[in-house]
N, C-alpha and C positions, 0 to 999 in steps of 0.2 A: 504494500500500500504506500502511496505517497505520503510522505511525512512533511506534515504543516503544521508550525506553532504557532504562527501569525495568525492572531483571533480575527486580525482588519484582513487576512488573507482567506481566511476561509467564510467570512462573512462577504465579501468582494466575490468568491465560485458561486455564492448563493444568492446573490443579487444579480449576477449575472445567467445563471443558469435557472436557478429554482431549486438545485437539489446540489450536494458533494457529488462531484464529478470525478472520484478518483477508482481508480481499478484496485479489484480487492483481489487479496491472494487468494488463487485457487483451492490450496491447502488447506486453508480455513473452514475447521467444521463452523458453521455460519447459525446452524441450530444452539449448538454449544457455548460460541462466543456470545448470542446473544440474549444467552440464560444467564449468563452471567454478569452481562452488562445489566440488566434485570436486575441482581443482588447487590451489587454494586452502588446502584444510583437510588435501592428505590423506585424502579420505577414500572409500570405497569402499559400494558401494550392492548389494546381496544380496536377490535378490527369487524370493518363489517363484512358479514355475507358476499358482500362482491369484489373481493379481495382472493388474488392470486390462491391456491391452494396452499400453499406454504408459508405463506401470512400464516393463512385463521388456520396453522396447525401451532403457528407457535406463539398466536397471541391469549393473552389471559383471558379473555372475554370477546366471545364474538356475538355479534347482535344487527338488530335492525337500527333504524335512529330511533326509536325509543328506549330501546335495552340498552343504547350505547349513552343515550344522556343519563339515564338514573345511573347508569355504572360511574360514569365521568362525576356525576353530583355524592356520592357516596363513599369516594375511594380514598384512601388513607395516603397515596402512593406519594414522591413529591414530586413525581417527574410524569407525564400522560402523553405517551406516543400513540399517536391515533393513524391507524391505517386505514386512511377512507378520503375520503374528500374535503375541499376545505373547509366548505361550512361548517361539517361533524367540525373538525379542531375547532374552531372557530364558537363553538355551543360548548367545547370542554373548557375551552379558556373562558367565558364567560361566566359557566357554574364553579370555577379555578382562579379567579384573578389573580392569585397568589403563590399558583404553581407552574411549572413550566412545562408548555405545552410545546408537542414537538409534531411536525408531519415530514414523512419521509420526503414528499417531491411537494412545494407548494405551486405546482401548476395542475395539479388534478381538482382540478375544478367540478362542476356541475351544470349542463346547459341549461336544467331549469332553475338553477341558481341567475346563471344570468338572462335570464330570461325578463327577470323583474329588476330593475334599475331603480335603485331606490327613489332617486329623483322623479323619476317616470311616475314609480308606482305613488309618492306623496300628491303627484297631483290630477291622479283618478280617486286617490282616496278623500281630497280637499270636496271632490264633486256629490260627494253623500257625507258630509259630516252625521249624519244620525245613522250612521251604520257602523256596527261593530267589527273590526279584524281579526279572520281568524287565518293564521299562514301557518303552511303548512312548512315543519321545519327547514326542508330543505332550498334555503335561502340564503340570503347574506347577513350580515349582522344590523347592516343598515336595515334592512327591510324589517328584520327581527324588532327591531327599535321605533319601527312602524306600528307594531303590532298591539293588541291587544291581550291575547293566547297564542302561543302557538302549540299545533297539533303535528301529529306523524300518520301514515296510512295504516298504524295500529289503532291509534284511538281517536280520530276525527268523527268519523261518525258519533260514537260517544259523548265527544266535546259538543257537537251539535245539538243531541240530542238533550245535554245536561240546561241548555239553554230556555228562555221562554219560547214561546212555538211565534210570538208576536215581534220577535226582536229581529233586527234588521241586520244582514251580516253582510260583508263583503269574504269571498274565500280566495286568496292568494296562494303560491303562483301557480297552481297548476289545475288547467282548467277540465280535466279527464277526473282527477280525483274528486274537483268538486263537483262535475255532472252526474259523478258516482252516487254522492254523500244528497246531491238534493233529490235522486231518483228515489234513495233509499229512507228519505226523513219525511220526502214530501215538501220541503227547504222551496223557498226561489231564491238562494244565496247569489250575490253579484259576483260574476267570474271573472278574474283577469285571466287575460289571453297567454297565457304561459302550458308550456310541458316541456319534459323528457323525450330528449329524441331516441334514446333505446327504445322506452317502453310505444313507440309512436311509429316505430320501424316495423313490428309483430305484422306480418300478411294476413289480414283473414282468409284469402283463399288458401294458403298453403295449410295454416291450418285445417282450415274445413278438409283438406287431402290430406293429412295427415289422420285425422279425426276417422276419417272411410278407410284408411289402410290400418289404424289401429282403433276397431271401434268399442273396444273394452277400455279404453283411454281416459281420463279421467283428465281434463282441463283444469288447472290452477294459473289463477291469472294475477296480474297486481292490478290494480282498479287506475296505476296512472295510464292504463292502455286506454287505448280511445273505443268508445261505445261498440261499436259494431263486432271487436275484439272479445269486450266482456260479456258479449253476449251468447258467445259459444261457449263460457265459462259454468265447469260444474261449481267451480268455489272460488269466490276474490277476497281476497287478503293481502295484508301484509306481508313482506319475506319470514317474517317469524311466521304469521299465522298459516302460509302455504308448506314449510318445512313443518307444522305439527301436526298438520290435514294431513298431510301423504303421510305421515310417522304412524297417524291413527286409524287412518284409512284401513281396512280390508283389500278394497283394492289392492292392484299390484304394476299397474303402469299409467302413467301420467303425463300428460303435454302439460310444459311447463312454461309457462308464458311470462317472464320475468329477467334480469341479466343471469346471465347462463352463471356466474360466481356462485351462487345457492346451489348448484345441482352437488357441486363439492361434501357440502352439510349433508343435503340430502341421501345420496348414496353412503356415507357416513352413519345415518343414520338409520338410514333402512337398506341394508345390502342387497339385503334379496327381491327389489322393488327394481323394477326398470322408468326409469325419467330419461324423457325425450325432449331436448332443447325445443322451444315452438321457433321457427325460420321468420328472418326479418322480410321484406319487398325487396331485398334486391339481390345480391351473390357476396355481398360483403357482410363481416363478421359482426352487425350489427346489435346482435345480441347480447355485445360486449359492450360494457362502457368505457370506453377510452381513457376516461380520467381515471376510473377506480384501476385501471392496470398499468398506470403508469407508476405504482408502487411495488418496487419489486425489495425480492430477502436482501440485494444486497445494499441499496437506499438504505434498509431499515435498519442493516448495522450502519454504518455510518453516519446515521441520523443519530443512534444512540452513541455512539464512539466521541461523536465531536458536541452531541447539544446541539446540532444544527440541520435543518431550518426549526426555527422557530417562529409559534406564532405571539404577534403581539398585539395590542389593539386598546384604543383608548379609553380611558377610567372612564370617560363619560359615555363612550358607547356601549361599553358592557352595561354601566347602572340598565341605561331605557333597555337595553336588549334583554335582561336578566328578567324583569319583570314579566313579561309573558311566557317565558320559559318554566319560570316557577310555577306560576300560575297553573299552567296543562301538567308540570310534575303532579302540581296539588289536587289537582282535578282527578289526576290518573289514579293518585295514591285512594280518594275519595270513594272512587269506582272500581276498586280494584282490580286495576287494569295493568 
């Protein structure tokens, strides 16, 4: 490995690149080394579902974005390497101000993260002041800061539903989950025009062929697919709740309509269970999301090796962004969710 003591030098690779850019010894058992960097520092490694296989083998805790913020708000650790995207760190460090938060590559982003601009989204939201925000977490911190509650595609419906049936909501950014949540509330919640180009890539015809070539098949879908999608679905959920369906299922083979990172879990957890990736619209790997693989084992030792990248972010964005974040913790914990 290249050897750097210059903290301005290695903070300089990372301003420039997004991530340590140095080649790691081959040699290096890479599981080993970074069990130990783990005992060392204190520190704990939070990875979601759509993370490389090798990640969520060696991270402490794998989750959806709700399992990963009660982990993130509850952990004793001082150090929170988050193998996901940046929002997730982004929701560690704010339930964390005070510990140091780490992400292997800070360019793995979220396109339906940027999909809402906070400035954009402040002045569709100035245009209904008597409507209440409800954002679904995977967003920026600014937007977080927008918000009222934020929810996850675990417990949105919930959130909605905990609500008066009269009160007036705006649902952010994504507008699949919220046509989901007013289909299933009965809601006319106001959508912004945001989503997930993974979950937006899913073919319904190829599906439907697949569906006739495996008609014992059992559809799980995530609800950020767009309508026409979740309507060939036997069951929509969240990544948590699609990995507990097929675990409980009887069934024994399933088209799985979500980023292909979960089938990891799932064969994991049901071996003897066959999950078939569902096919995007076009020949490219779309059922992958770009950002979430752009962390790999060897980023993630040298993100713990060096403390670098790190996420930072200002005292007064965390304050506004913290509050609705609790809030849907509070909510969840409420509903035991």
């Amino acid at each position: 490995m290249v050897d750097i003591h210059s903290e301005n030098e290695l903070k300089q690779i990372v301003q420039k690149k997004g991530f340590l850019d140095f080649d790691v010894d081959p040699t290096i058992d890479l599981f080993a080394a970074i069990q130990q960097l783990k005992k060392e520092k204190n520190a704990i490694i939070l990875a979601h579902y759509y993370q490389e296989p090798d990640i969520q083998d060696i991270a402490d805790f794998i989750g959806d974005s709700l399992g990963l913020a009660q982990k993130a708000q509850s952990t004793d650790a001082d150090m929170i390497v988050f193998a996901g995207v940046h929002f997730m760190a982004e929701t560690a460090k704010i339930l964390n101000p005070h510990k140091k938060v780490l992400l292997p590559d800070l360019n793995a982003g979220c396109s339906l993260s940027d999909s809402a601009p906070p400035a954009m989204f402040k002045a569709f939201k100035d245009k209904h002041p008597d409507h209440l925000v409800i954002t679904y977490i995977n967003c920026s911190a600014g937007m977080k800061a927008l918000s009222d509650i934020i929810c996850t595609s675990s417990n949105a419906q919930q959130i909605v539903e905990s609500l008066p049936k009269d009160q007036k909501i705006i649902f952010a950014p994504d507008k699949n989950l919220g046509a989901w949540i007013n289909k299933q509330t009965g809601r006319n919640m106001v959508l912004w025009n945001g989503a997930c180009m993974v979950h937006e890539m899913f073919s319904y015809e190829k599906i439907t062929k697949l569906k006739v070539r495996h008609p014992q098949a059992k559809v799980l879908a995530h609800p950020e697919c767009e309508a026409p999608v979740l309507a060939l679905a036997d069951y929509i959920g969240s990544t948590t709740g699609i990995l507990k369906y097929a675990e409980k299922s009887a069934d024994q083979t399933f088209i799985v309509v979500t980023e292909s990172g979960i089938l990891h879990q799932m064969q994991k957890t049901s071996p003897h269970k066959t999950f078939i990736p569902a096919p995007p619209n076009n020949a490219c790997a779309c059922n992958d999301c770009p950002y979430m693989k752009l962390n790999t084992l060897e980023k993630l030792y040298l993100c713990m090796q060096y403390e670098l990248p790190e996420v930072t972010m200002d005292a007064g964005l965390i304050a506004a962004a913290k509050k609705p974040i609790e809030r849907m913790l509070q909510i969840s914990a409420d509903l035991k969710l």
